[in-house]
C-alpha positions, 0 to 999 in steps of 0.5 A: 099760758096764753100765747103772747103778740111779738113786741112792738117795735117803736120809732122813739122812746116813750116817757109814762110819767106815775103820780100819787096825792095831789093835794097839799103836800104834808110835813116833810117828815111825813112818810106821805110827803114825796108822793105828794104833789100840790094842785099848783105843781101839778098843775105847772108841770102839765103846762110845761109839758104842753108849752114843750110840745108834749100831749099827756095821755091815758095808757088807753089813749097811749096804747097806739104809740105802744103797739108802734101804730103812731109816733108822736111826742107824747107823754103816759099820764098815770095816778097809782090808787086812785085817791080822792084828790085825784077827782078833785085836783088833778081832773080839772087840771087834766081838763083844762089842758086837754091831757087824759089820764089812767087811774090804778085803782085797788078794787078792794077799797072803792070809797075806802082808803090807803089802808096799806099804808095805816101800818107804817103811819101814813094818814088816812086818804080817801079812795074814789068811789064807784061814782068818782070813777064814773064821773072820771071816765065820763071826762075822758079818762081811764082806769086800771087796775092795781090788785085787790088789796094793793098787794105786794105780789113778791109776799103773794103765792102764785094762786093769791097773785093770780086772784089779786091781778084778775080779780081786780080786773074783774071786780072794776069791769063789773063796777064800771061796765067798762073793759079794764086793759091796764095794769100797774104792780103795787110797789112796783114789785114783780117777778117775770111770773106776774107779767105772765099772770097779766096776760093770762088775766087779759091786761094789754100792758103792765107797768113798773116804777123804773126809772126809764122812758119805755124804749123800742124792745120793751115788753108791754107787760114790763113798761117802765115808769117815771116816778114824779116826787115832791122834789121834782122840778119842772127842768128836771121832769123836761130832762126826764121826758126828753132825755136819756137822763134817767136810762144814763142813771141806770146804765151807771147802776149797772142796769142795762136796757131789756133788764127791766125784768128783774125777779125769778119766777115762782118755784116750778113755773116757766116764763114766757120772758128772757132777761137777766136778773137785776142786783 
């Protein structure tokens, strides 16, 4: 297992916001439809943001507020999947209000599709290809990587997940030509093991979809995240970013700081990490 840095101590909690779609939301009966931001919306919220004195970035340009080498009032800016409206709507948009962002991309689909999502009757959406990628990065923006297959990493083996989380890492590296730091767990869904994979793998930080800015004490590889849906308003996503709102709903859940943690590690393996499990 590869020795791991201390945790950073920062001076302020760090909200990292997670996108999907951004493109015309489909029909609320559509299982899609929550993940699915319109251009407008989009486009509205990141002028909100910035109106209230937030700097959108991509976790590369994050990294220093993470490590607690800068302070500011900022703002992670993440897209799981790396969907073809992404490059479309959401670059211009990233642009014209002077944010990056960093895309999860699953390695296994470049110019593919959701195809995770095919069984449960979603509809099928583009995925960026080598060139989009390109393109995003010539722009200012990064990339991560999110597993091979979008992967469920609680239905993989540790040797599968293990193939799924490196792997991935390499496959966009040879692609692009460029380091891959970050990564995001598919479904949010991980056991302590998997952040331990992360580092192994040489990802500089992991995030999760709970629901919390990430605060002073929390592990690079466990960074939570703010899911922003199709309901979101802009008062609620300013509350989101600026207060303890979300961390107050989960306190009321009986989640309490430092739990972000929470699945057992594989049979037989030991975790470099503490934390109690979460019911």
């Amino acid at each position: 297992m590869t020795p791991r840095p201390p945790i950073p101590k920062r001076r302020a909690p760090i909200p990292i916001l997670v996108y999907h779609q951004t493109t015309t939301p489909p029909p609320p009966d559509v299982r899609s439809w929550r993940l699915t931001i319109s251009p407008d919306t989009f486009a509205r919220q990141l002028r909100a943001l910035r109106a209230f004195g937030f700097r959108g970035l991509s976790m590369r340009d994050l990294e220093p507020y993470l490590r607690g080498d800068k302070v500011g009032r900022v703002v992670g800016i993440t897209l799981d999947d790396g969907y073809l409206n992404n490059y479309e709507h959401a670059l211009p948009i990233l642009q014209g209000v002077g944010f990056t962002a960093t895309s999860y991309v699953v390695s296994g689909q470049l110019g593919g599709s959701n195809v995770w999502d095919h069984a449960a009757g979603i509809p099928a959406t583009p995925l960026m290809d080598v060139a989009h990628l390109k393109t995003w990065l010539a722009a200012g923006m990064d990339v991560g990587a999110h597993t091979r297959r979008h992967a469920n990493l609680l239905e993989c083996d540790a040797a599968s997940a293990r193939d799924e989380m490196a792997g991935s890492k390499r496959d966009l590296e040879d692609a692009l030509g460029v380091e891959v730091r970050h990564f995001s767990y598919p479904y949010g869904q991980h056991r302590l093991a998997h952040a331990d994979m992360a580092s192994d793998a040489g990802y500089l930080t992991a995030t999760t979809v709970v629901q919390a800015r990430v605060r002073r004490d929390d592990d690079l590889l466990l960074l939570p995240r703010i899911s922003v849906h199709a309901e979101t308003t802009i008062p609620l996503l300013l509350a989101q970013v600026a207060t303890c709102i979300e961390e107050l709903r989960q306190l009321r859940r009986g989640v309490r700081p430092g739990d972000w943690t929470v699945r057992p590690v594989y049979a037989g393996e030991v975790s470099s990490r503490g934390g109690r499990p979460v019911h």
